[in-house]
Wavefront OBJ file of the C-alpha trace (Angstrom):
o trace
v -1.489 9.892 0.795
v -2.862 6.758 -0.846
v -6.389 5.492 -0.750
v -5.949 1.356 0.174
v -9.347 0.461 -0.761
v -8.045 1.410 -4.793
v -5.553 -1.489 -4.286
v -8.618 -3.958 -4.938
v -8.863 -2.715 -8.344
v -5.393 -3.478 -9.359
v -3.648 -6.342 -11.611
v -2.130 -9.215 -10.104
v 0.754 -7.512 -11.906
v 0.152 -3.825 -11.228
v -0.433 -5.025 -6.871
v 3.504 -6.868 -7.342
v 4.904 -3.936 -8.967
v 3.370 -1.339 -6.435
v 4.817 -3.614 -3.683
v 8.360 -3.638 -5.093
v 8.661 0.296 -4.579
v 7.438 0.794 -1.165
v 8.914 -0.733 2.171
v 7.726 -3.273 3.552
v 7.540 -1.860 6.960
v 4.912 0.503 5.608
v 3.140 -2.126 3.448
v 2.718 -3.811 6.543
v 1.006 -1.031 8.780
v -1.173 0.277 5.829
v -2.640 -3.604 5.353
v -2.775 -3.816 8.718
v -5.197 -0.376 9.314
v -6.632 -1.292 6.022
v -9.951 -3.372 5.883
v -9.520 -7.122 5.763
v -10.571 -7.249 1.905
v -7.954 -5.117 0.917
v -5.103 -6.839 2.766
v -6.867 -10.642 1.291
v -6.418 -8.776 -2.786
v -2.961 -7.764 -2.031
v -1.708 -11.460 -0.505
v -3.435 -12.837 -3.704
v -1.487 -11.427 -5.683
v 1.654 -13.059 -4.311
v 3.055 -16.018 -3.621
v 2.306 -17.881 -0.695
v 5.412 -17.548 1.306
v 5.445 -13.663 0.423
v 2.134 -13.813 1.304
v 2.443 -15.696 4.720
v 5.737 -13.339 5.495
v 3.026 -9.998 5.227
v 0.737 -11.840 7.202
v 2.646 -12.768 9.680
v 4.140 -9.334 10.481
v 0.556 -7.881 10.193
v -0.311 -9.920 13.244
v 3.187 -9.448 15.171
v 2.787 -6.061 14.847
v -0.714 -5.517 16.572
v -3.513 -2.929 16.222
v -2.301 0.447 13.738
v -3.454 3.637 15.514
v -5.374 6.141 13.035
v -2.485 8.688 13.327
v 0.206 5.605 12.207
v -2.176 4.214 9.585
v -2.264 8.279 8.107
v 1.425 8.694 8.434
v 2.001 4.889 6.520
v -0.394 6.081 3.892
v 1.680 9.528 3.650
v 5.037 7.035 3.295
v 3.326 4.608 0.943
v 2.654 7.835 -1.372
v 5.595 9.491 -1.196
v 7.538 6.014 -2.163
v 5.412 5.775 -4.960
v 5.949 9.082 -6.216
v 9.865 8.860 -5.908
v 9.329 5.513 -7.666
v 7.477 6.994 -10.523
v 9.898 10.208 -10.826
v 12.754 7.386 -11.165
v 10.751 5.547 -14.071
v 10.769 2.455 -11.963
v 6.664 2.616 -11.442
v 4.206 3.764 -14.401
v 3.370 7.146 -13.017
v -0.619 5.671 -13.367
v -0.036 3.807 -10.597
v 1.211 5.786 -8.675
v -1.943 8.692 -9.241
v -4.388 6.025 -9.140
v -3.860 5.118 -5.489
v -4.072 8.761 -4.571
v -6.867 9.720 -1.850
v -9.674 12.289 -3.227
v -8.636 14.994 -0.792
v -10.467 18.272 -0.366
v -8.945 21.429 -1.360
v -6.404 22.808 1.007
v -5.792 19.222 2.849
v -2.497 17.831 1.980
l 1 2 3 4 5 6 7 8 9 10 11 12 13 14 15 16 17 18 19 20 21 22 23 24 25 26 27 28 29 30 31 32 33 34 35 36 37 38 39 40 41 42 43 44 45 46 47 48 49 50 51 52 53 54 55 56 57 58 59 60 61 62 63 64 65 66 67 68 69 70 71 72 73 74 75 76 77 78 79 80 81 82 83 84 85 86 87 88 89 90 91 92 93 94 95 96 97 98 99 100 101 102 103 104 105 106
């Protein structure tokens, strides 16, 4: 499970690269459950009509329920992981999103 708030801290570079791994379908439900800072660093980092396409399917797809944000966050980590076990992601990205989770949560 990835924390989206550590997206902020990322490259222009690092944010395009992270995007290029996961699908979009999931991109799109973690922005959208994600606060409105984090989704505004992530379109900056693209261009605009990349940017306008995420935005757009943001809004067309409506409010993210807590359970659907969770299970996009789950996605979002596990395509990073495969992504990183491929050596098509540095694997520093792919740790450095990780949620601090309590022992025994997974």
């Amino acid at each position: 499970m990835i924390d989206p708030e550590k997206l902020i801290a990322l490259s222009d570079d690092d944010v395009r690269q992270v995007l290029r791994v996961v699908e979009t379908k999931t991109v799109v439900t973690v922005l959208g459950a994600a606060p409105p800072d984090v989704a505004a660093r992530v379109m900056a980092a693209l261009a605009n009509r990349a940017a306008q396409f995420l935005k757009d399917e943001i809004e067309l797809q409506g409010r993210v329920s807590a359970d659907e944000a969770r299970a996009a966050q789950r996605a979002f980590g596990r395509d990073l992981d495969q992504a990183a076990a491929e050596d098509r992601l540095p694997a520093r990205l792919a740790l450095g999103l990780r949620a601090d989770q309590s022992p025994g949560r997974r």
